[in-house]
C-alpha positions as CSV (number, residue, x, y, z in Angstrom):
1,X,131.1,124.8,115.3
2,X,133.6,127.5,113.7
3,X,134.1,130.4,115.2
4,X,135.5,132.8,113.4
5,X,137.9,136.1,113.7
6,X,139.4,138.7,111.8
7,X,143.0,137.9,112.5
8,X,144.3,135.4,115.1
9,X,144.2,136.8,118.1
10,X,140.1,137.8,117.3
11,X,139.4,134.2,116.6
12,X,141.5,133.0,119.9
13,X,139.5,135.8,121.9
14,X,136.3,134.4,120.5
15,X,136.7,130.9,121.7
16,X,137.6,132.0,125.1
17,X,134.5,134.5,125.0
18,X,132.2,131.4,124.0
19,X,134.6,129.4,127.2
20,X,133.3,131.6,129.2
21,X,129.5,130.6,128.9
22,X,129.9,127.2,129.1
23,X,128.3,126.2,132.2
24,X,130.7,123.0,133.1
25,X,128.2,121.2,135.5
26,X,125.9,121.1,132.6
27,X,127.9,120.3,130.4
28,X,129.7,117.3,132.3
29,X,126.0,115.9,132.9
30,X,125.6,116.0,129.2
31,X,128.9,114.5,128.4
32,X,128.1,111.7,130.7
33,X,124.8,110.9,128.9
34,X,127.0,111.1,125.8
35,X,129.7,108.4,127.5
36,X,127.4,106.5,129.3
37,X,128.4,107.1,132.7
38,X,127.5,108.7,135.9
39,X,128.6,112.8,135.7
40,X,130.3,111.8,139.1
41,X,132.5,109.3,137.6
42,X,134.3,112.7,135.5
43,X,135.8,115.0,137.3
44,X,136.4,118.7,135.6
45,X,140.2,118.7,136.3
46,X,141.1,115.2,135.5
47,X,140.8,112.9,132.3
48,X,138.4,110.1,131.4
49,X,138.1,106.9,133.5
50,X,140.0,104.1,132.1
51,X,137.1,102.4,132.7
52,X,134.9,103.5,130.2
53,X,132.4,101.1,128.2
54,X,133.5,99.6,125.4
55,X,132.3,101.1,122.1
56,X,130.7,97.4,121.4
57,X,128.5,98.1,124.5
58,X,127.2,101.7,123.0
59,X,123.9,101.2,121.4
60,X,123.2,104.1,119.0
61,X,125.6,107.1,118.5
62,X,128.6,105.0,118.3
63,X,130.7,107.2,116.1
64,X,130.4,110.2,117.9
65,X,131.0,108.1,121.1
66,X,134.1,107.2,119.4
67,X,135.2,110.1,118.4
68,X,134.8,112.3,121.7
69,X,136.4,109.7,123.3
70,X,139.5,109.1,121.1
71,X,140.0,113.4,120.8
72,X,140.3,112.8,124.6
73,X,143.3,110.4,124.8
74,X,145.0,111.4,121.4
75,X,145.4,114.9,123.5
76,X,145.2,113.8,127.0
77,X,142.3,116.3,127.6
78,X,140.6,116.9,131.0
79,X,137.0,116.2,131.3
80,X,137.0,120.5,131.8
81,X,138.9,120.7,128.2
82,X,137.3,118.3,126.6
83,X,133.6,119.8,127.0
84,X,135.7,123.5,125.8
85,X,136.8,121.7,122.8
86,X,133.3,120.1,122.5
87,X,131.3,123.5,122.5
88,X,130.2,122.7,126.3
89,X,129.7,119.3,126.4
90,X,127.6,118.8,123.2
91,X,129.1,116.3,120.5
92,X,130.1,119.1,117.9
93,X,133.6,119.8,117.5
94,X,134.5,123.5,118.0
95,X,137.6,125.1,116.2
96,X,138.4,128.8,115.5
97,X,139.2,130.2,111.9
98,X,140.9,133.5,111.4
99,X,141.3,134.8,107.5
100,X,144.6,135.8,106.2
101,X,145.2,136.5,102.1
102,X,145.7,133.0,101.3
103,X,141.8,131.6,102.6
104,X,140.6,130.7,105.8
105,X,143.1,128.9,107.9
106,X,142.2,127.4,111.8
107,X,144.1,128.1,114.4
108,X,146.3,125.1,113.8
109,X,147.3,126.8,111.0
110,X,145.8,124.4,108.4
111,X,144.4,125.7,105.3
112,X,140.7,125.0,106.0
113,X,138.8,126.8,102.8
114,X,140.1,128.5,99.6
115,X,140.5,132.1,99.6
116,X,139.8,134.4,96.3
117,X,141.6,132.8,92.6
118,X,142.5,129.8,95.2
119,X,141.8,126.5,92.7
């Protein structure tokens, strides 16, 4: 989900606003639907299990299974950051956008959509 701001800090000020709501016992319930555990095998302040199943043992939504659970090791995420960067423990990616002359750029600073006579 983008979220979008004016300038930098706006779009950084955002994500924390939408932070904010995320209610993480939800959330970690969800995620643990998602990754096929028990909510009380992920605790908020610490990262995945090791013990995880394998993806071969996910029937249906393998990707996203994938996915979540790669973005978690790649970046060494808590189980608390992970559902942030997840948009509260859904399976949609957040990231935050901010416009500048050249086109839309994410916080990364990646050129993420053309801006006006961009080809």
């Amino acid at each position: 989900m983008p979220v979008i701001g004016a300038t930098k800090a706006d779009g950084l000020e955002l994500e924390r606003e939408l932070d904010r709501l995320i209610k993480p016992e939800y959330a970690r319930i969800q995620l643990a639907k998602t990754l096929r555990v028990d909510p009380e095998d992920l605790p908020l302040d610490r990262q995945l299990p090791d013990n995880l199943p394998s993806e071969d043992e996910i029937e249906g939504a393998r990707s996203r299974y994938t996915r979540i659970v790669q973005l978690a090791r790649r970046e060494r995420l808590t189980v608390r950051q992970l559902i942030g960067r997840l948009g509260g423990g859904g399976c949609r990616r957040r990231s935050a956008y901010f416009s500048d002359p050249a086109g839309l750029r994410c916080l990364a600073g990646h050129h993420c959509f053309a801006g006006p006579g961009s080809p």
